[in-house]
Each structure stands twice: as C-alpha cells, then as structure tokens.
VOGU-3710 file (C-alpha; in Angstrom, 3 decimals, decimal comma):
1> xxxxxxxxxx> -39,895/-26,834/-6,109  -40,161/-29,482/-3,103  -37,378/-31,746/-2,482  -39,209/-34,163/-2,223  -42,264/-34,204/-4,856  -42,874/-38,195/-5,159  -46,120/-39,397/-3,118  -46,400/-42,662/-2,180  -49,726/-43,936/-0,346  -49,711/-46,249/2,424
11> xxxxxxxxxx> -52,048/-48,295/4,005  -51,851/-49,313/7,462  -53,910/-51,914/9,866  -54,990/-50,825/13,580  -52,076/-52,672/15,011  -49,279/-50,899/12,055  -50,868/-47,428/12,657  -51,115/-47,482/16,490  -47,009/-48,393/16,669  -46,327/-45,386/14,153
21> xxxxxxxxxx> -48,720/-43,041/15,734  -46,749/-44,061/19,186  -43,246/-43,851/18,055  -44,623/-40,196/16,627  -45,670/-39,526/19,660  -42,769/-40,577/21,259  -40,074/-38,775/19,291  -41,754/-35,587/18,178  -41,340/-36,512/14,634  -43,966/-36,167/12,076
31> xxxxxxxxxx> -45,056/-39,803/10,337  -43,284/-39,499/7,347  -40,145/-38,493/8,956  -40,011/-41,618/10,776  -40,637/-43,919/8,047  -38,371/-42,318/5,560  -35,861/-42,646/8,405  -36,793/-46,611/8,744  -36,479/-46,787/4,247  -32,976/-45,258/4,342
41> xxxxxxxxxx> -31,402/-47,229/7,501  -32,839/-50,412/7,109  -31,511/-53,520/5,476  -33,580/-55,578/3,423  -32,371/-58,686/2,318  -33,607/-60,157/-1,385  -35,387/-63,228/-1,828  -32,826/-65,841/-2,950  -32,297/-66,887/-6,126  -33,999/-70,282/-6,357
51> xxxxxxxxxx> -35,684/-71,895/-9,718  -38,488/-73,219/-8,430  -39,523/-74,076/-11,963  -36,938/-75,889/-12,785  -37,009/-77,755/-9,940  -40,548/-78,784/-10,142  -40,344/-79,966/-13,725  -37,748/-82,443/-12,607  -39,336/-83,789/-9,856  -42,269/-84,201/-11,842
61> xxxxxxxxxx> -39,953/-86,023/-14,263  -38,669/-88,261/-12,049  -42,315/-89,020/-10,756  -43,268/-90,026/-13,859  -40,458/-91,849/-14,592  -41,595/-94,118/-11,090  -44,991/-94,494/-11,609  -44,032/-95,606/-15,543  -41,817/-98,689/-13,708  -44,437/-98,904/-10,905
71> xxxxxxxxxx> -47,084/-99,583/-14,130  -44,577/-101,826/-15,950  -43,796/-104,125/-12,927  -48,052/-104,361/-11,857  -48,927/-105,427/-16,125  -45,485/-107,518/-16,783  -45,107/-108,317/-12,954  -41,504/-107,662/-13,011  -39,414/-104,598/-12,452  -36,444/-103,327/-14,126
81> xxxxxxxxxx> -33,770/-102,569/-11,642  -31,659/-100,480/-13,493  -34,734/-97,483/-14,300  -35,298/-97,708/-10,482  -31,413/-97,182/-9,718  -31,692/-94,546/-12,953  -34,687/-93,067/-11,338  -33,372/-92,768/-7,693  -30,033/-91,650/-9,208  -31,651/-88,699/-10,660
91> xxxxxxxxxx> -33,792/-87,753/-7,835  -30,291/-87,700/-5,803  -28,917/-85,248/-8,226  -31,991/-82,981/-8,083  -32,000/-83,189/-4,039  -28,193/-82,606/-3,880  -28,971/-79,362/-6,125  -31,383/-78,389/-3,911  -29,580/-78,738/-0,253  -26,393/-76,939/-2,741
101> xxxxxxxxxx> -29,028/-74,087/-3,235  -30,588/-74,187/0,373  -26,797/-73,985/1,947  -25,292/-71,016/-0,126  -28,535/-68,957/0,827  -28,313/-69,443/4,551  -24,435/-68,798/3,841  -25,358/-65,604/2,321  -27,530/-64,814/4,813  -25,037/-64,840/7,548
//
C-alpha cells in the first residue's frame, strides 16, 4: 500500500509551471516533492471573520431611513432633526463596528 494514495490534480498557467519546473530543476527534486514541501511549511492565514451581511443590511437600513427624511422634508418642506441625528447616530455605531472589526484583524495579523 502507498503512503501516500490521495491524488490531487493541479492546474498550472505558463508563468506557475515555468517557476516549478525551474525550482525542479534547480534542486533535483521531483514536482510533487517540492510542493508537498511548500503545503507542509507554509503558513496560510484565514480570511477574517467579517459579516458582511450584516453589515450591508444596516447600511441599507440606515439609507432608507435618509432618503425616507430626505422624501418627508421635499413633500412637507421641513425636516425632522431628531431622525437625522437618529439616523447619523446609527450610521456611527455601524462605522465604529466596522473600524472595531477592521483593527482586531490587522491586530491578528501581526
């Protein structure tokens, strides 16, 4: 029984398979050798943890809660000052979550 009996295929471009056919060429190594030595030496780092979702659907809140006032002021041709401060309140929560987000990954990352 082989040690190693799972096949994965690979597809390369001209620019991918010329550096792997070099660095074969340069270390004596067969292909596969050299990229199962990249796999196990080689840290990958996970995409971050971000709800875009979520995000989105409160922006999109808050834009529709700003174009509401924006259509309230044009047909009554007055605005209500506390939505806008409500409005603008929220969208400062939602950016502060964000830059919250944005800072721990870059933290992480370091």
């Amino acid at each position: 029984m082989r040690k190693r009996n799972k096949r994965v295929h690979v597809y390369f471009n001209e620019e991918e398979n010329e550096i792997l056919c070099n660095l074969s060429e340069r270390t004596k190594l067969p292909k596969a050798v050299i990229l199962r030595h990249m796999i196990m030496n080689c840290e990958v780092i996970p995409a971050p943890k971000i709800d875009y979702e979520t995000h989105i659907r409160e922006l999109r809140e808050v834009g529709n809660k700003f174009n509401d006032i924006l259509l309230t002021a044009r047909t009554k041709g007055f605005m209500n000052t506390k939505e806008v401060q409500s409005a603008c309140d929220e969208l400062q929560i939602i950016e502060d979550k964000m830059k919250e987000e944005i800072h721990s990954i870059r933290e992480n990352r370091k």
